[in-house]
C-alpha positions as CSV (number, residue, x, y, z in Angstrom):
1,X,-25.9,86.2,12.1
2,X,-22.5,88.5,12.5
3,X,-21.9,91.3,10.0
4,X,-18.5,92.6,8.9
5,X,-16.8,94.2,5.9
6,X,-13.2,93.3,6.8
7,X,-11.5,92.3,4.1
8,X,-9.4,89.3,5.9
9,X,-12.9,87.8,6.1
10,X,-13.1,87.7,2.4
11,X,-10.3,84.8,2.4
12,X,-11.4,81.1,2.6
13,X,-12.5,79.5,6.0
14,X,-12.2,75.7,5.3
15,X,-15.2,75.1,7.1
16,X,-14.8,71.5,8.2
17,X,-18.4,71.1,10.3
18,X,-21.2,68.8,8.9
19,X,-23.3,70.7,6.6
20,X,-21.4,74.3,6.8
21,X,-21.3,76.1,3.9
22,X,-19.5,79.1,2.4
23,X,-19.9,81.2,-0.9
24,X,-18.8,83.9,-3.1
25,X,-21.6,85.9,-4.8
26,X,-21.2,88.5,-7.5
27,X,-23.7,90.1,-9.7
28,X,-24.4,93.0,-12.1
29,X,-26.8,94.9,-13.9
30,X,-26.1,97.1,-17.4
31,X,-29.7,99.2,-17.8
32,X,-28.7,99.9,-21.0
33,X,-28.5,96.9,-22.8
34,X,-30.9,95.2,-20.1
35,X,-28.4,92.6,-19.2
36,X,-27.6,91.2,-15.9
37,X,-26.0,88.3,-14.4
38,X,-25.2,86.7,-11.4
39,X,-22.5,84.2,-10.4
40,X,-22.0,82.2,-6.9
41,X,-18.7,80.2,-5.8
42,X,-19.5,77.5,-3.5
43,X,-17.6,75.6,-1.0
44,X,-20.2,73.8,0.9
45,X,-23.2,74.1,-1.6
46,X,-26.0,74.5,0.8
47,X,-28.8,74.3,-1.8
48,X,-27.5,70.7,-2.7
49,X,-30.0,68.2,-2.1
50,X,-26.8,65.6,-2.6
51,X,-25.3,67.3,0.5
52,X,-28.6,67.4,1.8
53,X,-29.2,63.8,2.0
54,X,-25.1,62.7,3.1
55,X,-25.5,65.3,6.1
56,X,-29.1,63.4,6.8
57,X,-27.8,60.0,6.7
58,X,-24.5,61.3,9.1
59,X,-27.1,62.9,11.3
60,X,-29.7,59.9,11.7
61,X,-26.4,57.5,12.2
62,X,-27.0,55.8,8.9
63,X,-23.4,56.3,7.7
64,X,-20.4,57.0,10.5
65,X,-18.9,59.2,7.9
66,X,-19.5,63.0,8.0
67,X,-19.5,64.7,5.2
68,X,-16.7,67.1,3.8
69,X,-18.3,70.5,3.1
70,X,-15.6,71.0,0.2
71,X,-16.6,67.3,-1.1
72,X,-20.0,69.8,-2.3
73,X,-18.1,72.6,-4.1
74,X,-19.4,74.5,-6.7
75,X,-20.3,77.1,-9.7
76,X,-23.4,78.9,-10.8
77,X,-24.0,81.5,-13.6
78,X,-27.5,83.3,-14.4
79,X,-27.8,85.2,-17.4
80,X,-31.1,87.2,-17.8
81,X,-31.5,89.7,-21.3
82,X,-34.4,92.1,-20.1
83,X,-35.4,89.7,-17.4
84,X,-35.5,86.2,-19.3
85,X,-33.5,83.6,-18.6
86,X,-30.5,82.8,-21.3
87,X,-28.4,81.2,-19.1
88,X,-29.1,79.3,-15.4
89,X,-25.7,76.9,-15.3
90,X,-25.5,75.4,-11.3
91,X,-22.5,73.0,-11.4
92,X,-21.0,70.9,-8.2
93,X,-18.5,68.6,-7.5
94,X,-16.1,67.0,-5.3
95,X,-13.1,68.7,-3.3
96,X,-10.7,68.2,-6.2
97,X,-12.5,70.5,-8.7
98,X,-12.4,73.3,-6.3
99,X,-9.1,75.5,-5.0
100,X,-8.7,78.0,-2.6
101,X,-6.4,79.6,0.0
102,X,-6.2,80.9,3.9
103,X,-3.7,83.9,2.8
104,X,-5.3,84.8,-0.6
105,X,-8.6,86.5,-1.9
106,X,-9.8,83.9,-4.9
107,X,-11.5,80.8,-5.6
108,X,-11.7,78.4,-8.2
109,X,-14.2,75.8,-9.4
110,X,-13.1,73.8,-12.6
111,X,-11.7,76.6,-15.4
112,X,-14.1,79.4,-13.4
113,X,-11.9,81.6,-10.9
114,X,-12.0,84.7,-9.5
115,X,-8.7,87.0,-8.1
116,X,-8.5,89.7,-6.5
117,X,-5.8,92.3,-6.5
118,X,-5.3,94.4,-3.3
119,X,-3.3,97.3,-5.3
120,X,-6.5,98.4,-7.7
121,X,-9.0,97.2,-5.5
122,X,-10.5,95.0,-8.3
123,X,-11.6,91.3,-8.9
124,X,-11.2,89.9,-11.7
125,X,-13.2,87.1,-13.2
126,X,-12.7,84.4,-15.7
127,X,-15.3,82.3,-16.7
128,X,-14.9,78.9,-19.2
129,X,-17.7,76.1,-19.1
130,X,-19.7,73.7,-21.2
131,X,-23.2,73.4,-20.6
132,X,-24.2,70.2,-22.7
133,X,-27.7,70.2,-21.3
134,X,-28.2,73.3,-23.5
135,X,-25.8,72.9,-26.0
136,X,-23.8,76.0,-25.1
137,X,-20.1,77.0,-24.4
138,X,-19.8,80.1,-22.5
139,X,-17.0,82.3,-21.7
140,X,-16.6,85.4,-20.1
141,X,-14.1,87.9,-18.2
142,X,-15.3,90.3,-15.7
143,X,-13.1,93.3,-13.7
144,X,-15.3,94.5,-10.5
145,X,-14.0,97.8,-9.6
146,X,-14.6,98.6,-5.9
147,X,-16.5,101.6,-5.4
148,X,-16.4,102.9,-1.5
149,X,-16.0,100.3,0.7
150,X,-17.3,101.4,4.2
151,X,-16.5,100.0,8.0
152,X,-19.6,98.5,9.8
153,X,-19.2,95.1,12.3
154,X,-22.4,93.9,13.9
155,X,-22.3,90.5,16.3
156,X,-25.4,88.1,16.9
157,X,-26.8,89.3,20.5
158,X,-29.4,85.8,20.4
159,X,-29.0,84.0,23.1
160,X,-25.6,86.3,24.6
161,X,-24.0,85.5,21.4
162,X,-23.8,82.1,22.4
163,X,-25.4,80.9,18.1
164,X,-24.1,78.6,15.6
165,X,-21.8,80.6,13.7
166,X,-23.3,82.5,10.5
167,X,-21.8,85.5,9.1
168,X,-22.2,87.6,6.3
169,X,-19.2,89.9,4.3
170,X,-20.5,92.7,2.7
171,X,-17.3,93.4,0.6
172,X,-18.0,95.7,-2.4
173,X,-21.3,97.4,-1.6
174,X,-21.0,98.9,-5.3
175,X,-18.6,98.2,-8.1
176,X,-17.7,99.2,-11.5
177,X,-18.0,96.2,-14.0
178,X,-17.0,96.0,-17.0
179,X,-16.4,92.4,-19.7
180,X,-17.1,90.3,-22.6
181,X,-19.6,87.2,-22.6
182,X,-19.3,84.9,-25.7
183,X,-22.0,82.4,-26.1
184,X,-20.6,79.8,-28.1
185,X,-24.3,77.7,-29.8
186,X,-23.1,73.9,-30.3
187,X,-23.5,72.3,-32.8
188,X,-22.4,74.8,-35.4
189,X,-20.1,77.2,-32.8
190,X,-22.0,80.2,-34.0
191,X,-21.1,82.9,-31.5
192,X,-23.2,85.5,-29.8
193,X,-20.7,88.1,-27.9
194,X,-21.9,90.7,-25.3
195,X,-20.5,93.7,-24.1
196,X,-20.9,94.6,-20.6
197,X,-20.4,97.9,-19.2
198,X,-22.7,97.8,-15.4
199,X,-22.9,98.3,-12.0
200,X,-22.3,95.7,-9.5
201,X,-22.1,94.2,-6.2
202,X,-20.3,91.5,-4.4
203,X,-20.8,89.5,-1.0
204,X,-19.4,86.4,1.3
205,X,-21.4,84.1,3.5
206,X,-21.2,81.6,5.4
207,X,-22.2,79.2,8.3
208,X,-21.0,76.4,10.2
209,X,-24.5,74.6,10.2
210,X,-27.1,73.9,7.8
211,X,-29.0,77.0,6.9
212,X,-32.6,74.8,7.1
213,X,-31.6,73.9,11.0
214,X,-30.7,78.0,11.9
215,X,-32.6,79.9,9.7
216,X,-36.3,80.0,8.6
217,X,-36.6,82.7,5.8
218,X,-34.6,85.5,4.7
219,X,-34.6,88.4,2.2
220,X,-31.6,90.7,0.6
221,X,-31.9,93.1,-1.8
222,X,-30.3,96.3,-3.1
223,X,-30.7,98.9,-5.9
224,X,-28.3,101.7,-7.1
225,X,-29.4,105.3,-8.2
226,X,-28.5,108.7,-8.8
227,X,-29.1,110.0,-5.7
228,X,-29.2,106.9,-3.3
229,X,-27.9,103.4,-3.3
230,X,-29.5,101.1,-0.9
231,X,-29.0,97.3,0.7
232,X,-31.2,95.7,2.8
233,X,-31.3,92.4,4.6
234,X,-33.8,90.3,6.7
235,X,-33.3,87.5,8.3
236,X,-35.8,85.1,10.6
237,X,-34.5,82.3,12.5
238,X,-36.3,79.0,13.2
239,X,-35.9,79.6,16.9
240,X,-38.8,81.9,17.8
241,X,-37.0,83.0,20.7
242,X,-34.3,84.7,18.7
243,X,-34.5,88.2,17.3
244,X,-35.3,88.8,13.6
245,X,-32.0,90.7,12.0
246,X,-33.2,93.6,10.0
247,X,-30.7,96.0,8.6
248,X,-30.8,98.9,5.7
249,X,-27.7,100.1,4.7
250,X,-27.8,104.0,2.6
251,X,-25.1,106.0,1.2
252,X,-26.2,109.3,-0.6
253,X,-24.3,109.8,-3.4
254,X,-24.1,114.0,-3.0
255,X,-22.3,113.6,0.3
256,X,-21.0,110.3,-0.1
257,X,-22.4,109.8,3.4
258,X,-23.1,106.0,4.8
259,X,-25.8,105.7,7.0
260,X,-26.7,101.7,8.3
261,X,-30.3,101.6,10.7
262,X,-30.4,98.7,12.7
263,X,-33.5,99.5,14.2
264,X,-35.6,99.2,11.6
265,X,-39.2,98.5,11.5
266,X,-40.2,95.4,9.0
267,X,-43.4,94.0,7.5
268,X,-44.6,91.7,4.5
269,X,-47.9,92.2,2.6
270,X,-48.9,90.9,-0.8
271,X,-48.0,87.2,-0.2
272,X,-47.8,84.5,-2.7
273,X,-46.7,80.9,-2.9
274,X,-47.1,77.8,-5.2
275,X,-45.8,74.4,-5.7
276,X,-42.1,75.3,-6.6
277,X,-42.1,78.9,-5.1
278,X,-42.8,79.0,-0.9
279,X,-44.3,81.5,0.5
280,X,-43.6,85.2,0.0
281,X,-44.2,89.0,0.3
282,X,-44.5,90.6,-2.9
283,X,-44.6,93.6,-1.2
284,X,-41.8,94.8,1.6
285,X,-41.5,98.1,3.9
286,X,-38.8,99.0,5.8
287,X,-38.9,102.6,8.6
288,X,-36.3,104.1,10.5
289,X,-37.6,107.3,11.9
290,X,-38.3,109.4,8.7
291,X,-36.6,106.8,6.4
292,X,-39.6,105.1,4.6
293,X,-38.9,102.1,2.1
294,X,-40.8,100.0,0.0
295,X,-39.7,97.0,-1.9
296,X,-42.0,95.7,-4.9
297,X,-41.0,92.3,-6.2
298,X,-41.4,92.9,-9.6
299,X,-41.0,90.1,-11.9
300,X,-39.5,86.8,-10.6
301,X,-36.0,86.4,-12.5
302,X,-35.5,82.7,-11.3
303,X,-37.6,80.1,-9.0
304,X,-37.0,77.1,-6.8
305,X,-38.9,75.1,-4.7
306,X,-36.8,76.9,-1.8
307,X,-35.9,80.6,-3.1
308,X,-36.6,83.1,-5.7
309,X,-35.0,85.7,-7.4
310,X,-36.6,88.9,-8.7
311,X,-36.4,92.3,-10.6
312,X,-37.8,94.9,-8.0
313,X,-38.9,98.6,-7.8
314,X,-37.8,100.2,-4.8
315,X,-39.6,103.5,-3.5
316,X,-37.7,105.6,-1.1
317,X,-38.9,108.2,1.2
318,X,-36.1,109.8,3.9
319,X,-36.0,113.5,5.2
320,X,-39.1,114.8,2.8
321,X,-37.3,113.6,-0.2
322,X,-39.1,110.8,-2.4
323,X,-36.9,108.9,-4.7
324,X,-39.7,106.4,-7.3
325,X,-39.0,104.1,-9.9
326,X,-35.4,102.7,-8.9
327,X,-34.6,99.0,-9.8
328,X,-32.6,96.3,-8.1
329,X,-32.2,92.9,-7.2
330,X,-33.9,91.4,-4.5
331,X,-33.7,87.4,-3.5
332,X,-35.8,85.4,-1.2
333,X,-34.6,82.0,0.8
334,X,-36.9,79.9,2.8
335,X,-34.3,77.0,3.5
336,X,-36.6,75.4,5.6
337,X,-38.1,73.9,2.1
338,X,-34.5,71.8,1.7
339,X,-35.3,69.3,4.6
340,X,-38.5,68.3,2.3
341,X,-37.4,64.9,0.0
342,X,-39.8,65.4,-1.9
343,X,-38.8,69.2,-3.3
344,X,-34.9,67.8,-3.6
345,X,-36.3,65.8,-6.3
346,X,-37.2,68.8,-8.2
347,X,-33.9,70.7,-7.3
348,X,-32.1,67.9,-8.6
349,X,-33.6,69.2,-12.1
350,X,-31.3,72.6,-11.8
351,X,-27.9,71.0,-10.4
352,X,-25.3,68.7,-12.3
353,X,-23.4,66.6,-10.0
354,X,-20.1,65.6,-11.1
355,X,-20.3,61.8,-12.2
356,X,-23.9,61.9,-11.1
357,X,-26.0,60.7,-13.5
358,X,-30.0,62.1,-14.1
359,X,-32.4,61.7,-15.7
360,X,-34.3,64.5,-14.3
361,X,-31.5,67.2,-14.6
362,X,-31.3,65.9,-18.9
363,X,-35.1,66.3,-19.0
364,X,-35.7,69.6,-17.5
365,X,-32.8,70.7,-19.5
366,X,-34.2,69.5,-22.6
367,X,-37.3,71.1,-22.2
368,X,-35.7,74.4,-21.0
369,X,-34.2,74.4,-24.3
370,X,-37.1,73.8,-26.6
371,X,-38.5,77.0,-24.9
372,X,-35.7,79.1,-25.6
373,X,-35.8,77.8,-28.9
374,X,-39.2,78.4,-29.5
375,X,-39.2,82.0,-28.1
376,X,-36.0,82.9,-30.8
């Protein structure tokens, strides 16, 4: 896994291998209203058990065909109100519902796009979709105002560097956000419109093989405070001979100093699994010499058979100081759980495929939406 915050990296790679991937990830939390979101551009949807299954066929010589990573394109938006679910749209698609470009920071999926503008340092965002399954309309614009973007590279030392190629772009480690949500409720059209005034963040990955043949679990989180803002990331590769990647990034917002530890001790405690959630450390600690972290996965935001998402209360301990009671966002990914047929069937239930009909995806949909009505 290779690490880097240049912003040419941020562009579009076109990857062209079987089963490479590539997103776009923003997200956002405002603790004053308690609302928070999170939205993923996908060019290559590696969560898709559709892409899934094409690579499988290509790679057991059941079709001569490989598949396009761009043929699995894609959109996602979560919206959570004080950590409930209002919103969880995933959308893919072929090649021609997606745009891009090699020169240019942006993507689009259908009428959802992001730009960027080099002068301010700012993306913007504009979201339009229907969401039939719930009955919904949503639409939304979003400015992320970078914050201080720092310098860090790191390459992949496994195996003399000689590893598929994975990389991760930490662009905006923290952002100003500010927007407008509309909720359009169909029939009817009443409208529910939210304000947004939050903190943010912003990423770029991607990988020119399937995650489930590289990597075997993998957790990233980060939290923003007063004093400290913090990111971490784990990553555990399937090939036991490899080095796990743990990294904790700090910036100390008297100084305005950046501090990453590479070296950083890691361990798991408090674990839990179940039928759609794999297996799990509640509980995560992090050392670097007298930099003590703890990471408490608080309540679980959203679930799959293959990752979670959660709410989490970070503890931080460095140079005598304690810092308690921050908050973030934390995510686990155990892609390992794709290759399993059985578990696509349930994923299936999340994603609309363009001109894929299920019955699955109408069902869970409609029962996602009795809830929410119930719980009005």
């Amino acid at each position: 896994m290779n690490i880097t915050t240049k912003l040419d990296q941020e562009i579009w790679h076109d990857m062209q291998e079987p089963g490479a991937y590539e997103w776009w990830y923003f997200d956002a939390e405002d603790s004053l209203s308690g609302f928070s979101f999170v939205l993923i551009w996908f060019s290559g949807f590696p969560f898709s058990p559709y892409y899934t299954n094409r690579y499988e066929k290509w790679k057991n010589r059941i079709t001569s065909a490989p598949p396009l990573p761009s043929d699995y394109s894609g959109f996602s938006f979560q919206l959570y109100e004080n950590g409930h679910e209002i919103i969880n749209f995933i959308k893919e698609g072929s090649r021609e519902l997606f745009e891009s470009s090699f020169s240019d920071i942006g993507v689009r999926f259908e009428k959802n796009r992001f730009t960027y503008n080099a002068l301010r340092d700012e993306y913007c965002l504009d979201i339009d979709f229907s969401f039939p399954a719930r009955h919904k309309d949503v639409k939304a614009t979003f400015l992320f105002k970078s914050g201080t973007r720092i310098v860090y590279e790191k390459k992949d030392s496994n195996n003399d560097g000689r590893v598929p190629h994975h990389q991760w772009f930490l662009s905006v480690p923290k952002a100003e956000v500010e927007g407008t949500i509309e909720l359009v409720e169909q029939p009817g059209g009443s409208v529910r419109t939210i304000s947004v005034r939050a903190i943010g963040y912003h990423d770029h990955n991607l990988g020119a093989v399937p995650m489930q043949d590289y990597i075997s679990r993998w957790y990233w989180g980060r939290a923003f405070s007063e004093q400290f803002d913090l990111i971490y990331y784990v990553v555990f590769f399937k090939n036991n001979d490899y080095q796990p990647l743990a990294l904790l990034l700090l910036q100390d917002n008297k100084s305005n100093k950046v501090v990453v530890y590479e070296t950083v001790r890691f361990h798991e405690s408090n674990f839990r699994f179940g039928l759609f959630s794999p297996i799990h450390g509640r509980d995560l600690y992090m050392d670097h010499e007298n930099t003590h972290l703890k990471i408490h996965h608080h309540k679980v935001l959203d679930s799959g058979p293959f990752y979670l998402r959660f709410a989490s209360d970070i503890s931080l301990q460095i140079d005598g100081r304690n810092l308690e009671g921050v908050r973030g966002i934390s995510e686990f990914l155990n892609p390992v759980r794709l290759q399993s047929r059985f578990m696509r069937l349930f994923t299936c239930c999340r994603i609309w495929r363009d001109g894929e009909p299920s019955i699955m995806y109408k069902s869970y949909n409609s029962f996602k939406r009795s809830l929410d009505w119930n719980n009005r």
